[in-house]
NUMAR-568769 format. One line per field, with one value per residue: z, y, x of N, C-alpha, C in turn; chain. Coordinates in steps of 0.1 Angstrom, whole numbers, plus 2048, in hexadecimal, padded with zeros to 3 digits. Each point is the difference from the previous one (the first is absolute). Example, Ala and Ser with C-alpha at 12.3 -4.5 7.8 and 13.67 -1.06 7.14 Angstrom:
residues 2
n.w (84E  7F9)
n.v (7C7  80B)
n.u (884  7FC)
ca.w (800  800)
ca.v (80C  80B)
ca.u (7F7  809)
c.w (800  808)
c.v (80C  80B)
c.u (809  7F8)
c (A  A)
//
This chain:
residues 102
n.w (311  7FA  809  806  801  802  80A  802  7FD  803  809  802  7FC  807  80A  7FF  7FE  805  7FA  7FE  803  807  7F6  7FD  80C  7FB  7F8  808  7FE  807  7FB  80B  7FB  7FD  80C  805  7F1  801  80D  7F2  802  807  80D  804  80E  7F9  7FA  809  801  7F2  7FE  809  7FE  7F2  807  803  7EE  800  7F8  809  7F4  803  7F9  808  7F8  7FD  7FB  80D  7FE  7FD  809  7F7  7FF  7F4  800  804  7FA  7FE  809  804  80F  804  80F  7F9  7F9  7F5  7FB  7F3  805  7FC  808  7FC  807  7F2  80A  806  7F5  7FB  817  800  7F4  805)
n.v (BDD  7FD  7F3  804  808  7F8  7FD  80E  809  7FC  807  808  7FE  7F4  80A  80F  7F5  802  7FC  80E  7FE  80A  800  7F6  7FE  7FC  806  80B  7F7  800  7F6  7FE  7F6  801  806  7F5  7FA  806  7FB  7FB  80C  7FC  802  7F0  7FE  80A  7F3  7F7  80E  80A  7F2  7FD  80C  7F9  7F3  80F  800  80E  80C  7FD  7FB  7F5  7F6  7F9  7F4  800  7F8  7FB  7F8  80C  804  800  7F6  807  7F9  7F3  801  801  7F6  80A  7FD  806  801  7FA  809  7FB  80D  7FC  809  80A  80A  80B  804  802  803  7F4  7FA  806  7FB  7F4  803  80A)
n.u (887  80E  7FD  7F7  804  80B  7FA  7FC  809  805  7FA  802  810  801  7F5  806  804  7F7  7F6  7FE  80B  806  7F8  803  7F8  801  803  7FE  7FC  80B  803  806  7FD  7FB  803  802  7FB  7F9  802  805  800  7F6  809  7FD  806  801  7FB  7FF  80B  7FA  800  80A  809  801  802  809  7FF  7F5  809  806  7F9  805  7FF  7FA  802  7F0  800  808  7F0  801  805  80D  80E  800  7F5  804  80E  7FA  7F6  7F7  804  7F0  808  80A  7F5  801  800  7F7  7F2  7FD  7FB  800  7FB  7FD  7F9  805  7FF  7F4  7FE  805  7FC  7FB)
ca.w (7F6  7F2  801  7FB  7F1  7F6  7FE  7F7  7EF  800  803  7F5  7F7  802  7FE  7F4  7F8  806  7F7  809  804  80F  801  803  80D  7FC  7FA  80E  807  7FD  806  80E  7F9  7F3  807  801  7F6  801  80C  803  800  80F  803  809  803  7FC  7F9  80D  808  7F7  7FF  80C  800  7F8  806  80B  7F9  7FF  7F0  7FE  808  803  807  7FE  7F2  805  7F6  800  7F1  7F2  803  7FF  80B  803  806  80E  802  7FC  805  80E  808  806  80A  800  7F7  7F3  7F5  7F1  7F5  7FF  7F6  803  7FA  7FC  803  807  7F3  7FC  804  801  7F4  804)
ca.v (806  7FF  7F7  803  805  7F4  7FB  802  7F9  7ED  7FB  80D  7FB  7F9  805  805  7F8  7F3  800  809  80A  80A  804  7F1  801  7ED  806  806  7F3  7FC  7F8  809  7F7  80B  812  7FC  7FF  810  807  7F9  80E  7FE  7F4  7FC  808  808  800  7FC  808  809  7FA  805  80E  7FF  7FE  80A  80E  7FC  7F8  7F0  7F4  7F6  7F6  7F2  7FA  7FE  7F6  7F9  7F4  809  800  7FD  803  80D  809  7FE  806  812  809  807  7FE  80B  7FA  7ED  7F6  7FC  808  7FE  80A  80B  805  80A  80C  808  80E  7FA  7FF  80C  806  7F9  805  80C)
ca.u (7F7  804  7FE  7F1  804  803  7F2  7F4  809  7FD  7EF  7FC  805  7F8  7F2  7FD  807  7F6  7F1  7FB  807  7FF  7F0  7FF  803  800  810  809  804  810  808  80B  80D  7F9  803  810  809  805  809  809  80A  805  802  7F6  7FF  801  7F3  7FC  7FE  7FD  7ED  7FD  7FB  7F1  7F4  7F8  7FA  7F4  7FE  807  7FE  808  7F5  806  7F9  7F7  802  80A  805  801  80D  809  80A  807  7F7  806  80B  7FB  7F9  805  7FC  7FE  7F7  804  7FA  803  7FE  803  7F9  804  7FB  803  7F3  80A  804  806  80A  80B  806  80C  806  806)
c.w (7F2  800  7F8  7F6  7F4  7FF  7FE  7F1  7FA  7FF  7EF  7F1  7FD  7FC  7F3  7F3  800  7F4  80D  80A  80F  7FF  804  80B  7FB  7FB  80C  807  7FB  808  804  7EF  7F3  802  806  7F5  7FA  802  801  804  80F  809  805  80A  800  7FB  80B  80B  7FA  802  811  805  7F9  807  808  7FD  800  7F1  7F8  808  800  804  7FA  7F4  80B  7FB  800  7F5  7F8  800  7FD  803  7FD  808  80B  806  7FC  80E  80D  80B  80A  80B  801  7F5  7F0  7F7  7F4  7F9  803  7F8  804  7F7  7F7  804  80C  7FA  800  808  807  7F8  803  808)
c.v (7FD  7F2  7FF  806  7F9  7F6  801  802  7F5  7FB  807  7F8  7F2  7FB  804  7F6  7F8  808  809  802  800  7FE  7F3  7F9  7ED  805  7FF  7F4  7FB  7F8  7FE  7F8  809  80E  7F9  801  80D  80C  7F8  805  7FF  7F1  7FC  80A  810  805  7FD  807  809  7FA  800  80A  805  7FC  804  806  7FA  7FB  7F2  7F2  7F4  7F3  7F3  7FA  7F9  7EF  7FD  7F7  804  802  7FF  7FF  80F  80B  800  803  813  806  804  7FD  807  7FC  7F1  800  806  807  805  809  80F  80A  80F  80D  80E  810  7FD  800  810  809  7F7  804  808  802)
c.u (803  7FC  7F1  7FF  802  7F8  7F4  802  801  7F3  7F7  7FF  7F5  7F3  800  801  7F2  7F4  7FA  809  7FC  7F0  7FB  801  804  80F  805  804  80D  805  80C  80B  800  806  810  807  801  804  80E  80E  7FF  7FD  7F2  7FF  7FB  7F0  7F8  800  7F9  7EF  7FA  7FC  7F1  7F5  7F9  7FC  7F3  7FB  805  7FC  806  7F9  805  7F7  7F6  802  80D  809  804  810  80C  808  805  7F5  800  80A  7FD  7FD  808  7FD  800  7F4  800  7F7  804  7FB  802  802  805  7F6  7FD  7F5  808  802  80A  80E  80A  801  808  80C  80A  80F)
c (A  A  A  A  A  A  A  A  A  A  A  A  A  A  A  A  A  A  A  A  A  A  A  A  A  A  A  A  A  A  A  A  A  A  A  A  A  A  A  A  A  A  A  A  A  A  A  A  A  A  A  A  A  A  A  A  A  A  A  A  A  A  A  A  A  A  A  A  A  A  A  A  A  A  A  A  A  A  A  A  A  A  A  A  A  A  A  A  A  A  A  A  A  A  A  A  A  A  A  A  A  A)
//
């Protein structure tokens, strides 16, 4: 639970930092390399087991970059791999937010 936690914080911090904010469903969109460098207080691991758990939340969504070409290698080395396939984004609905929070 402190895992998710640290990552919806992370996540929070982030968004909120974004032109509209939590209100901004185009904001809410995070990128796993973008939500890594700020979880840098825990290990790979650690963040990989915490976004797993997430992905079972109904308010958290997790998705792969529709647009491959767009890609970087840290975007590449970011992502998660859930089910053998490759996930970038992150993004999480804010009443989701501030009860991860908790």
């Amino acid at each position: 639970e402190a895992g998710k936690a640290q990552v919806a914080d992370a996540y929070s911090r982030l968004a909120g930092a974004r032109p509209g904010g939590m209100n901004n469903v185009t904001a809410r969109m995070i990128g796993l390399d973008e939500l890594r460098a700020e979880l840098s207080g825990m290990d790979r691991a650690e963040q990989d087991q915490a976004l797993k758990a997430l992905d079972r939340d109904p308010a958290v969504s997790i998705l792969p970059e529709e647009n491959q070409k767009t890609l970087t290698a840290a975007d590449r080395a970011a992502a998660i791999r859930i089910g053998g396939k490759a996930y970038h984004l992150i993004s999480i609905e804010p009443d989701g937010v501030a009860r991860l929070r908790r």
